[in-house]
N, C-alpha and C positions, 0 to 999 in steps of 0.2 A: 135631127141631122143637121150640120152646119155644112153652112153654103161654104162655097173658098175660096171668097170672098173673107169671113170669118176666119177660116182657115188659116187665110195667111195674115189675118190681123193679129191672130193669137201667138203665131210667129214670128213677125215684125216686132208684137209687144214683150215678149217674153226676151231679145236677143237688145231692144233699145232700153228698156226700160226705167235704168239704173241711171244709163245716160244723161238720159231727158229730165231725171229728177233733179240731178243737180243745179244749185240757183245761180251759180253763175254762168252756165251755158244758158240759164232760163233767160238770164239778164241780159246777156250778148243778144238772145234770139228776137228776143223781145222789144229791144231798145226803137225798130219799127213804129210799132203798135204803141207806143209812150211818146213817138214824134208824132203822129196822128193827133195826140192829145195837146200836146207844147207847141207847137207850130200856128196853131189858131186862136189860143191864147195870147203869144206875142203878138200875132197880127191885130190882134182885138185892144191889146193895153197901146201899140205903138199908132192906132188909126186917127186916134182922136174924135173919133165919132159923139162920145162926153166929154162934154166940155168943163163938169165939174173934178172927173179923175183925169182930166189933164191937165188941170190947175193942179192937183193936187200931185201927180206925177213932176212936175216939173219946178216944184218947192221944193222935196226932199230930194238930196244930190245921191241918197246911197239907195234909190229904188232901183235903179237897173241891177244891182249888185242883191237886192232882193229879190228881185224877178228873176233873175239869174239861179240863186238858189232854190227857189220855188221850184221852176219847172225842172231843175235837174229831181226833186227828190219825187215830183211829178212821175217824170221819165221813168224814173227807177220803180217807181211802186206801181204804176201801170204796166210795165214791162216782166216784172216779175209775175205779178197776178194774174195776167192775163196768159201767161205760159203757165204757170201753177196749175191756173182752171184748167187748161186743155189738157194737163197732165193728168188729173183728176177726174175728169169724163171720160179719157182715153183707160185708166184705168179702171174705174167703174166700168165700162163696155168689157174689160178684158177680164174682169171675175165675173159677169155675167156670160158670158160665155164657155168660160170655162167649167159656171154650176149647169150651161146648158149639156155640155159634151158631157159632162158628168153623168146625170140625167140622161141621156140619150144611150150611154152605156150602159146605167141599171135598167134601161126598159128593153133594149137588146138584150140584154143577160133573161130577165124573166120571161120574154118572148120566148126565147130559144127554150127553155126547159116546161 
């Protein structure tokens, strides 16, 4: 028997589902979770805490303009994959559920007769 709890997750997923799959709402939703990533890495190249990669930072004039594209492609593949996955678990939980109610109908049926 499913809680509902369940219930209404199988609801929720059956009515967004289509929605959420799309990659670029995944990318919109995501871009958060890919700053988490880039925001500490800039902090980490512009600290100077090495003193050998900021010699070396401060030779080539077009590293910012590399580090720049780095973490946007950073952004973007963390943002997407990380909405992917939860799309993926959320879908996985919502055929498992649905083999459950299934299941729960053929043992009702056999109960009854």
């Amino acid at each position: 028997m499913l809680t509902k709890e369940e219930s209404d997750f199988i609801d929720y997923w059956e009515r967004n589902r289509d929605k959420e799959r799309k990659t670029f709402r995944q990318f919109l939703i995501g871009i958060p979770v890919g700053l988490l990533f880039a925001i500490p890495i800039t902090v980490n190249f512009y600290s100077g805490w090495y003193k050998r990669a900021a010699m070396v930072r401060n030779a080539d004039e077009s590293s910012p303009l590399v580090l720049l594209i780095a973490l946007l492609i950073v952004i973007g593949f963390i943002a997407v994959f990380s909405k992917r996955h939860q799309w993926e678990m959320h879908e996985q939980k919502y055929r498992e559920l649905l083999a459950k109610r299934a299941k729960d109908k053929i043992s009702t049926i056999v109960e009854t007769k």
